[in-house]
C-alpha positions in Angstrom: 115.7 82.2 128.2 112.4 83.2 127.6 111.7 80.4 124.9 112.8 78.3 127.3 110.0 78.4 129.7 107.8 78.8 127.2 108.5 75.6 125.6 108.6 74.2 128.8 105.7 75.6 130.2 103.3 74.9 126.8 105.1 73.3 124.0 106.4 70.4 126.7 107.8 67.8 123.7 105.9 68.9 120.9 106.5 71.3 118.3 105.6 74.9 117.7 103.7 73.5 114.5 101.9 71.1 117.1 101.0 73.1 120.0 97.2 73.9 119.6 95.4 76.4 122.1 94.0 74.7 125.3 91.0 76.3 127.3 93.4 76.4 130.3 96.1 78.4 128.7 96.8 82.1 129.7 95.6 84.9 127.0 99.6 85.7 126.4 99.8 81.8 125.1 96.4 81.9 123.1 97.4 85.3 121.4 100.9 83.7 120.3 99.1 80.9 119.0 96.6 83.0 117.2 99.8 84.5 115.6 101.6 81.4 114.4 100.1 80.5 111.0 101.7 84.2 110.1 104.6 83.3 112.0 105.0 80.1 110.0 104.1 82.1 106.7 107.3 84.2 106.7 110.0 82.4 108.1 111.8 79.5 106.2 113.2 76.9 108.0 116.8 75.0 107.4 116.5 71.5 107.6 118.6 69.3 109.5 116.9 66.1 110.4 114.0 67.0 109.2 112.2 66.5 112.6 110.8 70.0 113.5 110.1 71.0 109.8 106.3 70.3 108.3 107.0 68.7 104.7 103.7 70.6 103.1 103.5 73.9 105.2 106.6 74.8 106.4 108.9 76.9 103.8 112.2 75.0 103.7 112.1 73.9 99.8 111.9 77.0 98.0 110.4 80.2 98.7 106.7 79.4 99.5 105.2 75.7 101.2 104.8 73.3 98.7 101.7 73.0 100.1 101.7 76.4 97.7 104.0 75.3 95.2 102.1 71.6 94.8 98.6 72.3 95.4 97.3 70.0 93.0 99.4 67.3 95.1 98.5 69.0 98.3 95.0 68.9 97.9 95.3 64.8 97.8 97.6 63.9 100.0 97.1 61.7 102.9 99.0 63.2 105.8 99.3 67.0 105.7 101.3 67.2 108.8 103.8 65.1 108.4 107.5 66.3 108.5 110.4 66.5 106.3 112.4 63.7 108.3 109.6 61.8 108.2 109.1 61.8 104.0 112.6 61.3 103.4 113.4 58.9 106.1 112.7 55.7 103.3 114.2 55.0 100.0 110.7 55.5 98.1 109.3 58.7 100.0 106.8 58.1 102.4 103.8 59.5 100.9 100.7 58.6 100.3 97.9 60.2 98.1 94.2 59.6 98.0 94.0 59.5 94.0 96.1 58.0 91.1 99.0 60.4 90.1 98.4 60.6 86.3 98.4 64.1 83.9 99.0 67.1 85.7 99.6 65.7 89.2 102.3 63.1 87.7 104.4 66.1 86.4 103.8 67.9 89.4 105.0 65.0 91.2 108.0 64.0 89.1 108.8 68.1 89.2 108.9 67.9 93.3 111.0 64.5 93.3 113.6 66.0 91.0 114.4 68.6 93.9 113.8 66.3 96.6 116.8 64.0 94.8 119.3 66.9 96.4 118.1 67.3 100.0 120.3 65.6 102.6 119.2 65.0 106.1 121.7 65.7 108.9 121.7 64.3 112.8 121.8 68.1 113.5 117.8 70.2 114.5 116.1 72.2 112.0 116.7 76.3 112.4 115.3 78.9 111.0 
């Protein structure tokens, strides 16, 4: 219950991963907000449609982000944020990099679409 009016009183459609701290909100709301990155360190989300889960931070795919796992891909993509259901929601993923992928970010790259090959989207929300 108490998530509840929490996501209804701050999160209103966005996600956790979203919500940013206002100037308006109480100090209970800007101290769990200070807290998230942690939060969002040590739990690992299951995907389902890929709609509440961040592709790069999040840890769904593996044990660490592949924001963690990738860096060298990390450090060039386009759109950080984005989310799993998002990437996978085309045949060819849907992302974008700021440089060529050649050497060491073209292994990395054919390492991370290997595993991405087995992930299947559902029409049910991501847990954790």
């Amino acid at each position: 219950m108490w998530s509840q009016i929490l996501r209804n009183k701050y999160l209103h459609s966005k996600t956790l991963a979203q919500a940013t701290i206002r100037p308006t909100d109480s100090p209970f709301w800007k101290g769990l907000m200070r807290t998230k990155d942690m939060f969002f360190r040590r739990v690992k989300f299951l995907v389902g449609n890929g709609m509440s889960t961040r592709f790069w931070e999040d840890t769904w795919l593996g044990e660490t982000p592949l924001a963690l796992q990738y860096p060298t891909l990390y450090n060039i993509v386009q759109r950080k944020k984005d989310y799993v259901g998002i990437v996978l929601q085309t045949i060819s993923l849907n992302i974008q990099f700021r440089r060529t992928l050649v050497g060491e970010r073209w292994t990395a790259w054919m390492h991370l679409v290997r595993r991405l090959i087995e992930v299947r989207l559902s029409d049910m929300p991501d847990s954790t």
